[in-house]
C-alpha positions in Angstrom: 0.0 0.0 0.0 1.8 3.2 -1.1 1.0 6.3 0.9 2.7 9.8 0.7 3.0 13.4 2.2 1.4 14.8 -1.3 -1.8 12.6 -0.9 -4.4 14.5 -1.2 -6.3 13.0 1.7 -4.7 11.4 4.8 -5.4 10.0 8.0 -4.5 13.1 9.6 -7.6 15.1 7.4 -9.8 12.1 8.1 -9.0 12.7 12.3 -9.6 16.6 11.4 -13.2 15.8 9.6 -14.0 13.9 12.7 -13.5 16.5 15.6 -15.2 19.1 12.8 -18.1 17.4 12.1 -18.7 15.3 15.2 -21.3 17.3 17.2 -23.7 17.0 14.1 -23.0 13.6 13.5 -24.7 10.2 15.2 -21.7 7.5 16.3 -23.7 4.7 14.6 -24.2 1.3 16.4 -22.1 -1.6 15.7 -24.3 -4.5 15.9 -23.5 -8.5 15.6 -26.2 -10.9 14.7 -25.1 -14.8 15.5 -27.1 -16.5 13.4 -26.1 -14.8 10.1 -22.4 -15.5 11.5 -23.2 -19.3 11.7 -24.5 -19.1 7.8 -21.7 -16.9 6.4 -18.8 -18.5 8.8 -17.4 -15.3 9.6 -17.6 -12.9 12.8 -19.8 -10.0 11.6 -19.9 -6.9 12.8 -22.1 -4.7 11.3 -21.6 -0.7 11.2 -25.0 0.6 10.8 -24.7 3.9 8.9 -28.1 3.3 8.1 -29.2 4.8 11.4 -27.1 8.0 10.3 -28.9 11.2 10.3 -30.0 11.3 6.5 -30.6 7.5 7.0 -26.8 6.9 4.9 -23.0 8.0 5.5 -23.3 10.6 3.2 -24.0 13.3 6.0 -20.4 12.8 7.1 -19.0 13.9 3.8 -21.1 16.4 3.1 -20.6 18.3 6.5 -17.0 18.4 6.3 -17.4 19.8 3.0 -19.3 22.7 3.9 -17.9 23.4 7.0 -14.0 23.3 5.6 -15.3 26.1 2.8 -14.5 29.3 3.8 -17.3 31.6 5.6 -17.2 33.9 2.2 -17.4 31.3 0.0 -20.2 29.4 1.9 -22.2 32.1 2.0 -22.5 31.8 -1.3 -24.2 28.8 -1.2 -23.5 25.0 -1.9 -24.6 23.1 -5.0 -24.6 19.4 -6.2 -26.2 16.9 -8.5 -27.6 13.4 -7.0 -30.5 11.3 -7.5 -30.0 9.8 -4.1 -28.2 10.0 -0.2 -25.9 12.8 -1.2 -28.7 15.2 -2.1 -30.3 14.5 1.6 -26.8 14.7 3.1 -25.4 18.0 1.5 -29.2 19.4 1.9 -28.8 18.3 5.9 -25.3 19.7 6.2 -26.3 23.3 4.5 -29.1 23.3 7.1 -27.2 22.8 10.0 -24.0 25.4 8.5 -26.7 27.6 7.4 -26.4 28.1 4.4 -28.5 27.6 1.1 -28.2 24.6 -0.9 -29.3 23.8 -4.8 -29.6 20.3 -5.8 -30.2 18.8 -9.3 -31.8 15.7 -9.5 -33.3 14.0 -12.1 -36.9 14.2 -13.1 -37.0 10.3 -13.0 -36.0 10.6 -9.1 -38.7 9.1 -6.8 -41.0 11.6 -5.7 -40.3 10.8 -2.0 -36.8 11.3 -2.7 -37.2 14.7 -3.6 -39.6 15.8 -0.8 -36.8 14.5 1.7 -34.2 16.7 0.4 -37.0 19.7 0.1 -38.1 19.1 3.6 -33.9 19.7 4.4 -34.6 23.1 2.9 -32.1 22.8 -0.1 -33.9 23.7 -3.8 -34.5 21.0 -6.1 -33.8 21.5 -9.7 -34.7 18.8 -11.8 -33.1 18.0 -15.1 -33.6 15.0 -17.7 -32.2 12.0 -16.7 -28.7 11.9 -18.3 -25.5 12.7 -16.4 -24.8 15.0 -18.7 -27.3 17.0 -17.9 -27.0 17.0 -14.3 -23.6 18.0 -14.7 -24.7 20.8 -17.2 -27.6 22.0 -14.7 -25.8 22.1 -11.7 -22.6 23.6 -13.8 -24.7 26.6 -15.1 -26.5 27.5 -11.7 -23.3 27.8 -9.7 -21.8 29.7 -12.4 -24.5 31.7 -12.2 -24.2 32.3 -8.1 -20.6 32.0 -7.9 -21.2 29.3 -5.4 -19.4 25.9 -5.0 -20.1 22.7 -6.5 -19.4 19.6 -4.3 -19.2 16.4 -5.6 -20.9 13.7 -4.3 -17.6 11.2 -3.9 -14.7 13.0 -5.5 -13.8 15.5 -3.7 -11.2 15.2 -0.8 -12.9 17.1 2.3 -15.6 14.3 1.1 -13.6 11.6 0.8 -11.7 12.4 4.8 -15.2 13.2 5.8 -16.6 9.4 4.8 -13.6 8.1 6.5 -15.0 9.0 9.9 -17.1 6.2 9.6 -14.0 4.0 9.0 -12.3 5.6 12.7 -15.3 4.9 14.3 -15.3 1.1 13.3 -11.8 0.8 14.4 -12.5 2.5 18.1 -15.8 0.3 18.4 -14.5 -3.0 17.5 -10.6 -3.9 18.3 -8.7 -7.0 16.5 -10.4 -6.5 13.3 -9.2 -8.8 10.4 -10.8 -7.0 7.5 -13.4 -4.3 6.8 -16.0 -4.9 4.1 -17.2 -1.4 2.5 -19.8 -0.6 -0.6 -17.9 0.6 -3.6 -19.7 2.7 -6.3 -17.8 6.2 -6.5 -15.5 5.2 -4.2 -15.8 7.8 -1.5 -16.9 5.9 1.2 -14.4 3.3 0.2 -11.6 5.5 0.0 -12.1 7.3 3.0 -12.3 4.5 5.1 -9.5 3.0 3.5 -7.4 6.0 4.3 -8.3 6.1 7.8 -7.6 2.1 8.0 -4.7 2.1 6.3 -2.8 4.7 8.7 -4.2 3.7 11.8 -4.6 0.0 11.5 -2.6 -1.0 8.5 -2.6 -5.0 9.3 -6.7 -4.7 8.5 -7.5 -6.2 5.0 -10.2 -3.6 3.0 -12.4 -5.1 0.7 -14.4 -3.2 -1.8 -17.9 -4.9 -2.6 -18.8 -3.6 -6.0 -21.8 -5.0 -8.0 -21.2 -7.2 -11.2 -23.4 -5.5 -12.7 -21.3 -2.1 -12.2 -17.4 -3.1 -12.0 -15.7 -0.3 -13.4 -13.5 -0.6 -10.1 -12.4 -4.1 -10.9 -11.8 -3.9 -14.6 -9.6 -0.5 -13.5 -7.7 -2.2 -11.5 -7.1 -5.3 -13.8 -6.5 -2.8 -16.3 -3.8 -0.7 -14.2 -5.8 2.4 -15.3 -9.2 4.0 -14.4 -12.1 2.7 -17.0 -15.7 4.0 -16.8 -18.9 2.2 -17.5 -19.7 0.7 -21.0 -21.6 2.3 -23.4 -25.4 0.7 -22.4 -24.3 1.7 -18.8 -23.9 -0.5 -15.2 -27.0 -2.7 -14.9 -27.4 -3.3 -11.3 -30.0 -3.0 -8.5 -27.4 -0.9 -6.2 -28.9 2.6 -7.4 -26.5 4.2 -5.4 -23.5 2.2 -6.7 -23.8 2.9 -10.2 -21.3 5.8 -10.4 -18.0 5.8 -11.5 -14.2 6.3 -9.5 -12.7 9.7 -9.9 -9.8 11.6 -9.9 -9.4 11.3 -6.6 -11.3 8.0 -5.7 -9.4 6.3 -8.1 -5.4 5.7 -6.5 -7.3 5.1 -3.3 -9.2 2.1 -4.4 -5.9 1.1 -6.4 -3.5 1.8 -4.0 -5.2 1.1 -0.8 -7.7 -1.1 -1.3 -6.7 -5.2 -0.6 -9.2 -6.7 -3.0 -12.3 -5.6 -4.9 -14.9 -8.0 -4.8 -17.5 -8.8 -7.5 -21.0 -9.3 -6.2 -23.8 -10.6 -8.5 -27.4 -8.8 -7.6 -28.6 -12.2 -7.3 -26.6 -12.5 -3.8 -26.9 -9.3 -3.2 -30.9 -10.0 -2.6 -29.6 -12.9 -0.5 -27.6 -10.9 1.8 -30.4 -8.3 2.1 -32.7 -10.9 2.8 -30.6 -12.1 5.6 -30.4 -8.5 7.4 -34.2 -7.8 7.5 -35.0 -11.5 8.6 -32.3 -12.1 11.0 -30.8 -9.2 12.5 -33.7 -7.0 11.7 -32.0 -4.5 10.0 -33.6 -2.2 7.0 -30.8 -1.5 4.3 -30.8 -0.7 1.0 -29.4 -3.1 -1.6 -26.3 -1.0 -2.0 -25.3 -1.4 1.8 -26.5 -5.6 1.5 -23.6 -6.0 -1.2 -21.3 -5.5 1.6 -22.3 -9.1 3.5 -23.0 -10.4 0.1 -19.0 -10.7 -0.3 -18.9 -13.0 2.6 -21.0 -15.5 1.0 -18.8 -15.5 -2.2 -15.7 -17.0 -2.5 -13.9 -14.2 -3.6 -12.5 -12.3 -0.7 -9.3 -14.6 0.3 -10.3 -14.7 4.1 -10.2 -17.4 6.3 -12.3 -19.0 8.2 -14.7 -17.1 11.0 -12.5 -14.0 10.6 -13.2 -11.0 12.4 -14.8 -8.4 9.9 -16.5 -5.0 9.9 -19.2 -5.4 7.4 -20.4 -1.1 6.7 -23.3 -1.0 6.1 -23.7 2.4 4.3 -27.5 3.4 4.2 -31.5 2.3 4.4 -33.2 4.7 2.0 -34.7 2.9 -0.5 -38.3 3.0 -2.3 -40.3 0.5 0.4 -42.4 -0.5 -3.4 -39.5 -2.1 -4.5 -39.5 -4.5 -1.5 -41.4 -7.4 -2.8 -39.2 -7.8 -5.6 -36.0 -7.0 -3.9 -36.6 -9.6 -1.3 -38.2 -12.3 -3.3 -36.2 -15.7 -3.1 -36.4 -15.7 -6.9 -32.6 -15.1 -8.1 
């Protein structure tokens, strides 16, 4: 794992986005659930982000963001483009900065989606379902404020802010073998790897990363960083189907162990298991995490000690039939 004083995020920023953003932050649970242990052979424990304010980890990143702006410059307001947790996270964390936040979303975002991030006070913009054009929108409108555009994973006062969830796992649960983390942009990921890697460096960090969307995997098979194919990731982790950045990018190569391929098919199985056994509501993009345990591809041994993240429960309760259903 090759780290150095020019990187842009360390573990010293992720320590700094912890004391800055901790009195607006929940310490999430760690919880352990035996009997999903005794199917999956490993020793579980589950950080539950999904009890975060915002009901994801995306608060975390978007509060240090803000808060690490300049008083001018925030002033000015905050903008973004999400279809998903970040627009609820950066509309939380302008509320509690106070300041004003725009977010673009895209007409096809679920209505309830878009009256969560309203009810955070941020504007909603929408725009036609392309990236393109949410990159466009939320391009023009800043322009037009002179405000700041923060990305929802590439950006480093994000990334060192998602890595608080990593410090946290590490003071909660000692003797770890390997954390388990979500990979879509690669924020949470990279944060958490950061803050792993420099404060517990014998812990093994896994990337879970849907078939379905494994622009992660190919760029690291590839030794260079490869987006989505042309007819785009097919997966049911909505909030997985982005791609590494500038930033994100030499953190998942450079200090990430293994990426992990998950088909949606176990993904359903993992998620399953969390709302039957242990209870827990998550959204398939936070499942795919356990779902690596019950492949074969993640080189640890048996009933290893591993911190499984699970990153957030906001998902469209319609869908829960069909997500749930034992049909592959």
């Amino acid at each position: 794992m090759s780290t150095n004083a020019s990187d842009p995020v360390q573990g010293a920023h992720v320590q700094a986005a912890a004391a800055r953003i901790g009195p607006h932050v929940h310490r999430t649970p760690v919880v352990r659930c035996r009997s999903i242990n005794d199917i999956v052979g490993f020793d579980c424990h589950f950080k539950c982000e999904s009890f975060q304010r915002g009901g994801s980890f995306k608060l975390r990143g978007a509060l240090n963001a803000v808060f690490n702006l300049p008083a001018p410059t925030r002033a000015l307001g905050v903008f973004t483009h999400s279809s998903g947790n970040f627009a609820q996270g950066l509309a939380l964390a302008a509320r509690s900065a106070g300041v004003h936040a725009t977010i673009v979303m895209p007409s096809s975002a679920p209505a309830v989606k878009q009256a969560a991030v309203r009810g955070y006070g941020a504007h909603v913009v929408l725009c036609e379902p392309t990236l393109a054009s949410r990159i466009a929108t939320v391009g023009a409108l800043a322009q037009e404020a002179k405000g700041t555009v923060i990305s929802p994973s590439d950006h480093p006062d994000v990334i060192a802010g998602q890595g608080t969830c990593g410090l946290e796992l590490l003071d909660q649960v000692s003797g770890l073998d390997a954390v388990v983390v979500p990979l879509g942009g690669g924020g949470l990921l990279g944060g958490i790897a950061v803050a792993v890697k420099a404060f517990a460096p014998e812990v093994t960090v896994i990337g879970a990363e849907p078939a379905g969307a494994d622009d992660a995997w190919r760029s690291r098979q590839a030794g260079r960083r490869l987006g989505h194919p042309p007819e785009g990731p097919r997966t049911i982790c909505d909030g997985l189907r982005t791609e590494l950045g500038e930033y994100t990018w030499p953190l998942v190569r450079d200090r990430v162990d293994h990426v992990v391929r998950v088909e949606d098919s176990t993904t359903k199985q993992a998620m399953r298991l969390l709302y039957e056994r242990a209870k827990l509501v998550v959204e398939p993009s936070a499942a795919i995490a356990l779902g690596v345990l019950m492949t074969d591809g993640h080189a640890l041994p048996p009933s290893a000690r591993v911190g499984v993240v699970l990153s957030g429960g906001n998902l469209d309760l319609d869908s829960l039939p069909a997500l749930l259903s034992r049909a592959s």
